[in-house]
C-alpha positions in Angstrom: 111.3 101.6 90.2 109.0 98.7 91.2 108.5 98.2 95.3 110.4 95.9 97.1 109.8 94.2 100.3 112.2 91.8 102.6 110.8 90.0 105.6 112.9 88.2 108.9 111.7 86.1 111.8 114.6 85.7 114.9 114.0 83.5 118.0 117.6 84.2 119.8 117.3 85.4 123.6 119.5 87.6 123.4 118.1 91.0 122.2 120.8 92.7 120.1 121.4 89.9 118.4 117.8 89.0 117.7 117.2 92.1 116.2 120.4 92.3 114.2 119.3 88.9 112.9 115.7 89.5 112.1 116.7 92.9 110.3 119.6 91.3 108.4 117.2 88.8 107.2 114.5 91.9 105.7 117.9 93.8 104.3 117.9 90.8 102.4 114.6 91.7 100.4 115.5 94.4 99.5 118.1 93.9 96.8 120.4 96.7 97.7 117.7 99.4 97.7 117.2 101.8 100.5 114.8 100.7 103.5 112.1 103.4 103.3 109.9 101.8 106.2 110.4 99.0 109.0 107.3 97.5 110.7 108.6 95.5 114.3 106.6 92.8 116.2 108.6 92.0 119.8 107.6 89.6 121.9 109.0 87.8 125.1 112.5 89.1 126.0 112.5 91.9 123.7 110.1 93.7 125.6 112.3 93.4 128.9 114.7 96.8 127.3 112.5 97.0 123.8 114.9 99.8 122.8 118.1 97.8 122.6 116.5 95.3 119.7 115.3 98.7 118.2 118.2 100.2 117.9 119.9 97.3 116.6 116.9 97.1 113.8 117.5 100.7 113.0 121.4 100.1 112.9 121.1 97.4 110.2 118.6 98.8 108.1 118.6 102.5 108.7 114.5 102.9 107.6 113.2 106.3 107.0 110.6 105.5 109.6 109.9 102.8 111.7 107.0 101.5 114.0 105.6 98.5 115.4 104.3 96.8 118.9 104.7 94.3 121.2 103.5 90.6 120.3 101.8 87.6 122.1 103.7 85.8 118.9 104.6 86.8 115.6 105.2 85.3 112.4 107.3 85.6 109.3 108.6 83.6 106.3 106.6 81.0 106.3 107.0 80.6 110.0 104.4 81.4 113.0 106.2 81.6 116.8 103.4 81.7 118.9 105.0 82.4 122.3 108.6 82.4 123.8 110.7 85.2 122.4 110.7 86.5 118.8 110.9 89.1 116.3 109.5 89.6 113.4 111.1 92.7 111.1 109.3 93.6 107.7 111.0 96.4 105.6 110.2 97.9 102.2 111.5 100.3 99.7 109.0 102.4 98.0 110.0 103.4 94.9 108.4 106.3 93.8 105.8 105.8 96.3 106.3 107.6 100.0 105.2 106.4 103.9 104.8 109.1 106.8 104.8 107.5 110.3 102.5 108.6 113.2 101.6 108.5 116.7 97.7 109.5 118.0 96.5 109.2 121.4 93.0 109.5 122.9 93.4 113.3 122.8 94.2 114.2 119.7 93.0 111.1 117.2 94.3 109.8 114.5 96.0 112.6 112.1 94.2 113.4 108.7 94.3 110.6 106.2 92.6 112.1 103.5 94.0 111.3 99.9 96.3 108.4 101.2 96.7 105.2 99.1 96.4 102.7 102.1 97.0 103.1 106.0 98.1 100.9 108.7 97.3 101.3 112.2 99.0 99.5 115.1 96.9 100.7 118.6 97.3 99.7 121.8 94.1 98.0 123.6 93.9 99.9 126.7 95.2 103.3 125.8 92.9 104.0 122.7 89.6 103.8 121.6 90.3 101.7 118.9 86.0 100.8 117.6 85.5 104.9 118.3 88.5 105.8 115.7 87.4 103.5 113.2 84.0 104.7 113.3 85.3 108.0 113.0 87.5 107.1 110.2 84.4 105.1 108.7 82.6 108.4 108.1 85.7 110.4 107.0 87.8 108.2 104.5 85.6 105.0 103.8 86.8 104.5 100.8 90.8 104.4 102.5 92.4 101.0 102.8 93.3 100.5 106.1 94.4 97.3 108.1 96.1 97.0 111.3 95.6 95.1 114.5 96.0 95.8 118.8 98.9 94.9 120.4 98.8 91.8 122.5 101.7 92.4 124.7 103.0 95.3 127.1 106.6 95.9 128.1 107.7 94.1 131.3 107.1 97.0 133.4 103.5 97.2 132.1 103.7 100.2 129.6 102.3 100.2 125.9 104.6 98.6 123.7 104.0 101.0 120.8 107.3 101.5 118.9 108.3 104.8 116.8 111.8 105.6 115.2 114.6 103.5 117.2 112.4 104.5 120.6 109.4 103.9 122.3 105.9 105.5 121.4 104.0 105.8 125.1 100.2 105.2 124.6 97.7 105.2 122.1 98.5 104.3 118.4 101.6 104.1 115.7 100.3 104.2 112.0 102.1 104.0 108.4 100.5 106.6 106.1 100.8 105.6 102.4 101.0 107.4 99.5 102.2 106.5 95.4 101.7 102.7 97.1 99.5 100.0 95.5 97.7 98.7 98.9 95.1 95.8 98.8 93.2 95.2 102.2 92.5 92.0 102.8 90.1 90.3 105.5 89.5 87.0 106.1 86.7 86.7 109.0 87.4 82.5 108.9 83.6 81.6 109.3 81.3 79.9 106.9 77.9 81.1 106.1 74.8 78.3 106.5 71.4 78.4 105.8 69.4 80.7 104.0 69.8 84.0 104.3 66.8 86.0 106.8 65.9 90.1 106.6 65.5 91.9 110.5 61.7 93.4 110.4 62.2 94.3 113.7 64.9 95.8 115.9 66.4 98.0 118.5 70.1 98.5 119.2 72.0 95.2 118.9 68.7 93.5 119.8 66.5 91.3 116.5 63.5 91.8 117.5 62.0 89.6 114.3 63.4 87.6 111.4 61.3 87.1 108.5 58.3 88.9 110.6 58.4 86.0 113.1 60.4 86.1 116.6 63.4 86.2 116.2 64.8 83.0 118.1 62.2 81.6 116.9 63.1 82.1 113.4 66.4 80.7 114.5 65.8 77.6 116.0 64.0 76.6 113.0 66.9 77.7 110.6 69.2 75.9 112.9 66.5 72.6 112.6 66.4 72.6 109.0 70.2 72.5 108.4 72.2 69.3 107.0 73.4 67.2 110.0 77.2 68.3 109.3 76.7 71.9 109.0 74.7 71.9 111.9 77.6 69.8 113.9 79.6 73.0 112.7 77.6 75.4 115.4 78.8 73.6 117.9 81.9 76.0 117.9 79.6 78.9 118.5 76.8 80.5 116.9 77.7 83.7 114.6 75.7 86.0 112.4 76.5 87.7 109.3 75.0 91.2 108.9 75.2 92.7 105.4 76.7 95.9 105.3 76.1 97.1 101.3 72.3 96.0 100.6 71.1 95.8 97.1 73.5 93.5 95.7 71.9 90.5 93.2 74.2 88.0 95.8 75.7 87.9 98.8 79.0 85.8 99.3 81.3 85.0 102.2 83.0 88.9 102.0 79.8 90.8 102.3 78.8 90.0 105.7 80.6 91.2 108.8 80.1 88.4 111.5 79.7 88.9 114.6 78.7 86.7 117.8 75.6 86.0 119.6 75.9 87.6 122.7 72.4 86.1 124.0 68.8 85.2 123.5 65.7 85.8 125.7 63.3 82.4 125.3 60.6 84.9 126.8 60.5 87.8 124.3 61.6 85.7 121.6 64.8 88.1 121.1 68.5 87.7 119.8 71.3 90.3 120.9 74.2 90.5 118.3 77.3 91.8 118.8 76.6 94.8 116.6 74.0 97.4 115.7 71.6 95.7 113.6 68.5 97.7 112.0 65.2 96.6 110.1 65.9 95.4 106.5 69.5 94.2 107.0 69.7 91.2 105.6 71.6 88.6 108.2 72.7 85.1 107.8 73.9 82.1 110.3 77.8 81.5 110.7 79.8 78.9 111.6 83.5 79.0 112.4 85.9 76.1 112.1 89.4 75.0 111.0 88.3 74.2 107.3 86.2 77.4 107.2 88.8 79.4 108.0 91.6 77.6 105.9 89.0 78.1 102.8 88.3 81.5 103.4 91.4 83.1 104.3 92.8 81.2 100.5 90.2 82.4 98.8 90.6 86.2 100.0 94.0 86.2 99.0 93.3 84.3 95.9 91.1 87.2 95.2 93.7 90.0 96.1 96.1 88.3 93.5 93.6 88.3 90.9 93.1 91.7 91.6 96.9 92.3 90.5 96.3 90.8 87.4 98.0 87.3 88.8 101.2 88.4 89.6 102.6 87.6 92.9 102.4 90.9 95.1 105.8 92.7 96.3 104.8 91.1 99.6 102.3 91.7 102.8 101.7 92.7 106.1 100.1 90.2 108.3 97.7 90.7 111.2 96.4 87.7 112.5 94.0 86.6 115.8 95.7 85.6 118.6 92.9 82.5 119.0 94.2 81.2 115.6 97.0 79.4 115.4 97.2 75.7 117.0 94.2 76.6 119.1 92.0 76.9 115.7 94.3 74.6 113.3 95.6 72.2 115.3 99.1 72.9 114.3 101.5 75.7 114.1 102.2 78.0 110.8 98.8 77.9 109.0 98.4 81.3 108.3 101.8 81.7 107.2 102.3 78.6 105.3 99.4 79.9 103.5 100.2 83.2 102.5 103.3 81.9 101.1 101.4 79.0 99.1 99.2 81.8 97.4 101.2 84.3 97.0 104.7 82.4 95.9 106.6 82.9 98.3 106.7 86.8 98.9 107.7 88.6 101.8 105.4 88.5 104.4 105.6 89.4 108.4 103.1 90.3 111.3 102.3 89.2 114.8 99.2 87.3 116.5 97.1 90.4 117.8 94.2 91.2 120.4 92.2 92.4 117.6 92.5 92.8 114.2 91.8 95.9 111.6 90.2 95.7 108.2 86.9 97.2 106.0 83.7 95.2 105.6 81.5 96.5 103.3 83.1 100.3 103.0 83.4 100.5 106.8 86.3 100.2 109.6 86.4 96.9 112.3 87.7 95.3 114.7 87.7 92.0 114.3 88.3 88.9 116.5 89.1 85.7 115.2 90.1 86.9 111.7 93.2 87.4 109.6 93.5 91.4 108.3 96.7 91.3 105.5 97.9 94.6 103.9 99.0 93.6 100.3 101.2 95.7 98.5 101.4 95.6 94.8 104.9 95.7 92.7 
């Protein structure tokens, strides 16, 4: 029995009815099958009494587990709301395949994931130690495809806005264990690499030390001076660097490097601080981040994911995109939505605009700013 997926978007004030019509909506997806899982993105007035669009969600589609968080803006169908009041309601039936819902706080982590066929993970940014978990979970299950994102809104009276079941989770994290599921991660960092590509001979901590067995600003300035005039114009939106995470390989392209920002240079030393650990022999290369960047990348990674599923469209996808994306990066509203639907058909898709987004690099757990994490489920 192949996987099916339903996604709704509702931008009524009124809470009941919002959820009612964002659920109704996902219920649609799901050609008569039984909702096995709902994932819920609230934000504006559904976080004033979160539990009454909850309950209405669980009333209409009666999931077998449930979770989900609040949202600066969330998107679905083709459409992005950035802010004002929405909800976005993504529901699937499994098939032969099963989900397991959880809750981890600080205390006791995130529960074993050994063995699972993809993960999600929902964490709230000032309850749980999101970079420590993954790194945990980077030594544990690196092989584990896992996406997710931190919640970018809080309830009105200022608590996490982590939902579980019909009900609200308190602090920490809400995750989807899968298992029997065809899962694709997907992660689209939206930054083009430029120039050639340089190896660290010396460093310590997040500090290069040398590129190339020069100093390292050095190094950098005459990268930056050798560059064609328009890629060049592209820094201008902020320098980045791409560290290589699986060395070895006879070519490096645009998903091999995890990018990260300059954090600062010292003209004295001749040093560059990155904001990651960096070590002698990674190989590092300058990036760029802009609005056809991004656009390019984020088609191409799901261009690659379909591929991957032999070029069928996939049962649909769960969407966790940057909060500083959007009109701020495009210029206009419903990029990353628009898109997913163009490459993938038209399936189901739903998420929210997060404070930080989830996905691997290189065999290893981020978080990501910026970027566009998608969990893509096969039929």
């Amino acid at each position: 029995m192949p996987i099916a997926i339903g996604a709704g978007l509702s931008t009524l004030a009124d809470a009941a009815a919002g959820g009612r019509q964002a659920a109704a909506q996902a219920l649609e997806g799901l050609g008569g099958s039984r909702c096995d899982v709902a994932v819920v993105f609230a934000a504006g007035a559904h976080l004033s009494d979160p539990e009454v669009t909850l309950r209405e969600i669980s009333q209409v589609l009666d999931p077998g587990c449930l979770v989900g968080c609040g949202a600066a803006g969330t998107l679905a169908a083709g459409r992005e709301v950035e802010d004002g009041t929405s909800v976005a309601v993504w529901a699937a039936a499994l098939g032969q395949g099963r989900v397991e819902a959880f809750h981890a706080d600080e205390d006791a982590g995130l529960p074993d994931l050994t063995g699972a066929s993809g993960a999600i993970l929902i964490a709230d940014p000032w309850s749980f130690p999101a970079e420590a978990a993954l790194l945990e979970l980077s030594e544990e299950v690196p092989a584990l495809p896992l996406v997710g994102g931190l919640a970018s809104a809080r309830n009105d009276d200022g608590s996490a806005a982590l939902f579980l079941g019909d009900s609200l989770a308190g602090d920490g994290a809400v995750g989807l264990r899968f298992d029997g599921v065809e899962m694709l991660p997907c992660v689209s960092q939206g930054a083009a690499p430029l120039g050639p590509e340089l190896t660290i001979t010396a460093a310590e901590g997040n500090v290069i030390l040398e590129l190339a067995g020069r100093p390292a600003l050095e190094k950098l300035r005459e990268v930056v001076m050798e560059l064609p005039s328009e890629e060049a114009h592209a820094l201008e939106q902020g320098l980045l660097v791409g560290l290589v995470l699986e060395p070895n390989k006879p070519e490096y392209v645009q998903g091999d490097f995890l990018v990260r920002g300059v954090l600062g240079a010292d003209p004295e030393t001749g040093t560059l601080a990155v904001g990651a650990e960096v070590r002698p022999g990674q190989v590092i290369r300058l990036h760029a981040r802009d609005a056809e960047s991004a656009d390019r990348d984020l088609r191409d990674a799901l261009g690659a994911r379909r591929q991957a599923l032999g070029g069928d469209r996939p049962a649909g996808a769960l969407v966790f995109t940057c909060n500083g994306r959007g009109r701020a990066m495009f210029g206009h509203t419903n990029h990353d939505a628009r898109v997913l639907t163009d490459e993938f058909g038209g399936s189901p898709a739903a998420g929210f605009f997060a404070a930080g987004e989830i996905g691997p690099v290189g065999g290893e757990y981020f978080l990501h700013g910026f970027t566009a994490t998608v969990a893509v489920f096969g039929r």
